[in-house]
VOKE-17274 format. One record per atom (N, C-alpha, C, O): x, y negated, z negated; residue in one letter. Coordinates in steps of 0.1 Angstrom, whole numbers, padded with zeros to 4 digits, always signed. Atoms other than C-alpha are relative to their C-alpha. Last residue first. Example, Ala and Ser with C-alpha at 12.3 -4.5 7.8 and 13.67 -1.06 7.14 Angstrom:
! residues 2
-0009+0011+0000S
+0137+0011-0071S
-0008-0011-0008S
-0003-0022-0009S
+0009+0012+0000A
+0123+0045-0078A
+0009-0012+0000A
+0019-0012-0007A
***
This chain:
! residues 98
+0003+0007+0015X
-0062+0168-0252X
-0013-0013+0002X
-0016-0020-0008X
+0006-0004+0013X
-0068+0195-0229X
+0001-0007-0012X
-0004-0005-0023X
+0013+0000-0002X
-0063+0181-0196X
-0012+0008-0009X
-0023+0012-0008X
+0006-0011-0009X
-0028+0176-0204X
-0016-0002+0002X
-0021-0012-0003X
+0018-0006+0003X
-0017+0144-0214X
-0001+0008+0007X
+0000+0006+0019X
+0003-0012-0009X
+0027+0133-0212X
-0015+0008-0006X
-0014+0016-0016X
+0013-0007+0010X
+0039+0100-0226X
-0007+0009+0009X
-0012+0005+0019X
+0005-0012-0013X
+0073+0089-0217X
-0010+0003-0009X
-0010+0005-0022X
+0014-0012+0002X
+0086+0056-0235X
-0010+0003+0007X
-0018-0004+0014X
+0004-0011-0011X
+0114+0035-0218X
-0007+0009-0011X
+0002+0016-0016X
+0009-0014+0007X
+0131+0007-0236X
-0004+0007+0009X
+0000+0004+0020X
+0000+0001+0017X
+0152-0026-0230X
-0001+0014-0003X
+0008+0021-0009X
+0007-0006+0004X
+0163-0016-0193X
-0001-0001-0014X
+0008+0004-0021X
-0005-0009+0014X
+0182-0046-0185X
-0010+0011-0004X
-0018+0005-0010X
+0009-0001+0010X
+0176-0065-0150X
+0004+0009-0007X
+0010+0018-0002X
+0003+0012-0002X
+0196-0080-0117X
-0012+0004-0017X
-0020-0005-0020X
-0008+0009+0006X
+0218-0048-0116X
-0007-0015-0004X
+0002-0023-0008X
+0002+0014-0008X
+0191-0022-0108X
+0009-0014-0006X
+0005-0020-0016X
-0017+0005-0004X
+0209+0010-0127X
-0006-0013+0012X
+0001-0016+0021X
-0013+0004+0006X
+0181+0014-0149X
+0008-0003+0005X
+0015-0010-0001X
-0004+0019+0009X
+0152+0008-0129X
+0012-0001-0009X
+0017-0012-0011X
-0001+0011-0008X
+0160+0038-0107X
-0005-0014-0004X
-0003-0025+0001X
-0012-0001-0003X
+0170+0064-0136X
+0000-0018+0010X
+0007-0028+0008X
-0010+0010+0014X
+0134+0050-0154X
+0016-0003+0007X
+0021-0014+0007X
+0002+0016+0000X
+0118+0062-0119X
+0006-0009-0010X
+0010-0021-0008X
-0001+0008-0012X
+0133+0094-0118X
-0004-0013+0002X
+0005-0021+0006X
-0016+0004+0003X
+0129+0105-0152X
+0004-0010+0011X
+0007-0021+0010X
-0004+0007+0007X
+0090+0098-0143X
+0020-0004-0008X
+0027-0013-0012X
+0003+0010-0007X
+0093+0123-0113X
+0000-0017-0010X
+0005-0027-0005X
-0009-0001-0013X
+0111+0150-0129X
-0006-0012+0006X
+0004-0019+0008X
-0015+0005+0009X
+0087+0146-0167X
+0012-0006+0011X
+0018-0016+0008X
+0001+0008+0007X
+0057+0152-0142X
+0011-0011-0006X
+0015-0023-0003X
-0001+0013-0009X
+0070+0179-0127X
+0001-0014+0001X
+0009-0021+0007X
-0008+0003-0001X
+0077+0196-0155X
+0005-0009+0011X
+0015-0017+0013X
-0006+0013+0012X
+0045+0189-0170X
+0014+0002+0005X
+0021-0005-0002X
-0008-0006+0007X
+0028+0210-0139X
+0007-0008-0009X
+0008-0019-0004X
+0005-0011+0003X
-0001+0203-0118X
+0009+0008-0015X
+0005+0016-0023X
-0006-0011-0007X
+0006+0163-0113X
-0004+0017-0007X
-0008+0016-0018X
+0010-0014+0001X
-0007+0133-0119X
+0005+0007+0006X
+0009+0005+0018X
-0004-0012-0008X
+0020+0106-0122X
-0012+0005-0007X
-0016+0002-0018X
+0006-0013+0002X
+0017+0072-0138X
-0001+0008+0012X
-0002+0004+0023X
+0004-0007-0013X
+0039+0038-0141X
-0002+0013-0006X
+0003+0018-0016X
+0007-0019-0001X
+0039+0012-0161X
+0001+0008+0009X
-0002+0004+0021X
+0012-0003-0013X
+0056-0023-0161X
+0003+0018-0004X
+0012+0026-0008X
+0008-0014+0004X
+0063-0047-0188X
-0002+0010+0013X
-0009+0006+0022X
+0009-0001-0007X
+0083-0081-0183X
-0002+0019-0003X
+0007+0027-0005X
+0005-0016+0006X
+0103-0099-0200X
-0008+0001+0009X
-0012-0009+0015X
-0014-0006+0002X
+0125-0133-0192X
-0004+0013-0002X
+0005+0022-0003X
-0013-0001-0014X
+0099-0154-0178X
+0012+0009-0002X
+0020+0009+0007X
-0015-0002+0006X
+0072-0142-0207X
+0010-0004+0014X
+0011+0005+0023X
+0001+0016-0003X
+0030-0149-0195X
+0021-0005-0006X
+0026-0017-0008X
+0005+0012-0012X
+0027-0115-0184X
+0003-0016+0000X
+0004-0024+0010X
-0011+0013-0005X
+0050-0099-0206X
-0008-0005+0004X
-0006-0017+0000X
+0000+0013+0008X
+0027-0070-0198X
+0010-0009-0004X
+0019-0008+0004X
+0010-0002+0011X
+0012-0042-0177X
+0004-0010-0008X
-0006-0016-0012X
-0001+0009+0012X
+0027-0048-0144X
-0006-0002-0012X
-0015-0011-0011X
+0001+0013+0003X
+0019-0020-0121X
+0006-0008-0008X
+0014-0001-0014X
-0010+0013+0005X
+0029+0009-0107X
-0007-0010-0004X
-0015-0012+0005X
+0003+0013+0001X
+0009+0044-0094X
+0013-0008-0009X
+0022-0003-0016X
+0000+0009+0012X
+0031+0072-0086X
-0009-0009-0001X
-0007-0014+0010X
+0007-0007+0007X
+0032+0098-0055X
-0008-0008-0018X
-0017-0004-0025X
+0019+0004-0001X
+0042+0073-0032X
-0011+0008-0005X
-0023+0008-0002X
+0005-0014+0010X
+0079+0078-0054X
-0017-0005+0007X
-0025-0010+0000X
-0009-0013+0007X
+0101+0059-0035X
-0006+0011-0001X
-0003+0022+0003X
-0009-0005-0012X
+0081+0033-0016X
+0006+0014-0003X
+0004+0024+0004X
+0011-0009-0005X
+0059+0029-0048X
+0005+0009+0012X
+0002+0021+0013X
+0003-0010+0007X
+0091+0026-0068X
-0013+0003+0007X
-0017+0014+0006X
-0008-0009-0001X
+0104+0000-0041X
-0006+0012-0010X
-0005+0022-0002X
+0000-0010-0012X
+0075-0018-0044X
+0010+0009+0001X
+0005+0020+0000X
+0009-0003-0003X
+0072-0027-0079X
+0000+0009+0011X
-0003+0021+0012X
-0002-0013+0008X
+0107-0036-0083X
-0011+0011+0000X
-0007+0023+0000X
-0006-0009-0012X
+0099-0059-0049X
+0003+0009-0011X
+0002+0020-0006X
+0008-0007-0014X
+0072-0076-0073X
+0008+0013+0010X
+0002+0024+0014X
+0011-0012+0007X
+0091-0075-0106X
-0009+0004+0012X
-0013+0015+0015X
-0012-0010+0006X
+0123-0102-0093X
-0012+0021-0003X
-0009+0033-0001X
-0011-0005-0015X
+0105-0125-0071X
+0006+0011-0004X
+0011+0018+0005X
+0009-0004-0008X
+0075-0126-0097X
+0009+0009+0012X
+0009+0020+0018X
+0001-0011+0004X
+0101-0136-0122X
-0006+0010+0008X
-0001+0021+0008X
-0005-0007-0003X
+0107-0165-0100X
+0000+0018-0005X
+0004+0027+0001X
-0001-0004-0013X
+0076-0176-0100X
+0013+0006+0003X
+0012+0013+0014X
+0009-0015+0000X
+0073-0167-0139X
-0002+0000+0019X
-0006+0010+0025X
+0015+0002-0002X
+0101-0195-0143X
-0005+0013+0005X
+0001+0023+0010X
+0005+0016+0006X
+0138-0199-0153X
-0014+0002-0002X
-0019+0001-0014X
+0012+0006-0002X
+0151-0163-0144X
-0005-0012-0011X
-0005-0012-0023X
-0001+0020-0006X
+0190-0155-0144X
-0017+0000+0005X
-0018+0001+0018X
-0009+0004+0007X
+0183-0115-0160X
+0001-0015+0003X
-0004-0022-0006X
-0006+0004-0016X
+0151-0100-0164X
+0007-0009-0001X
+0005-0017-0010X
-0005+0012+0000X
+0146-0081-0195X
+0006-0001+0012X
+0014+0006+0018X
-0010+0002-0008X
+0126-0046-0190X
+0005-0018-0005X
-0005-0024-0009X
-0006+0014+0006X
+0105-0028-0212X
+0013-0008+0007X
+0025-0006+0003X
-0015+0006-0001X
+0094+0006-0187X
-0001-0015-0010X
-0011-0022-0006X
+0001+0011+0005X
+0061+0023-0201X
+0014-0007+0002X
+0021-0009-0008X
-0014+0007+0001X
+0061+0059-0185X
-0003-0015+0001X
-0009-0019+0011X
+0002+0012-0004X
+0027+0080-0182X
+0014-0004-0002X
+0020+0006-0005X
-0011+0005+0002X
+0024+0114-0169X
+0003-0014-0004X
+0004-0021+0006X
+0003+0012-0004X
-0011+0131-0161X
+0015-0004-0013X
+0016+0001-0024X
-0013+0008+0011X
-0008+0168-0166X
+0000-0014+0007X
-0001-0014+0019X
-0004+0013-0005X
-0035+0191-0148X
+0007-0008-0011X
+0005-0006-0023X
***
């Protein structure tokens, strides 16, 4: 078993306030659950940042290449979202032996 994590760093682009931020990181949210209903998502941090914002996402899967295939995937489809900047992206991949 291989459990996959991916830590997206994102800057969001014309936002004033954390309600709009909301408007911007919520439907990013969904659409990657929509996509990939194999993934968990959340918002892990920025929380209190109008212009940043954190979000995770994890894969369980049998195989580490799968793993790697489904998280490339998700970075690919936040990077080219035009309304936000992919700062960073660190992949972290646990087998069931460490």
């Amino acid at each position: 078993m291989y459990v996959g994590a991916l830590t997206l760093d994102i800057l969001l682009g014309d936002v004033r306030s954390l309600k709009q931020k909301r408007s911007v990181v919520r439907p990013l949210i969904a659409e990657l659950q929509r996509r990939y209903p194999s993934v968990a998502v959340a918002e892990t941090g920025h929380l209190d940042l109008h212009r940043r914002a954190e979000v995770g996402v994890a894969v369980v899967s049998a195989s580490a290449g799968n793993c790697k295939e489904v998280l490339d995937a998700c970075e690919r489809m936040v990077a080219f979202r035009p309304e936000i900047e992919l700062l960073s992206a660190r992949h972290r991949l646990y087998n069931d032996e460490d």
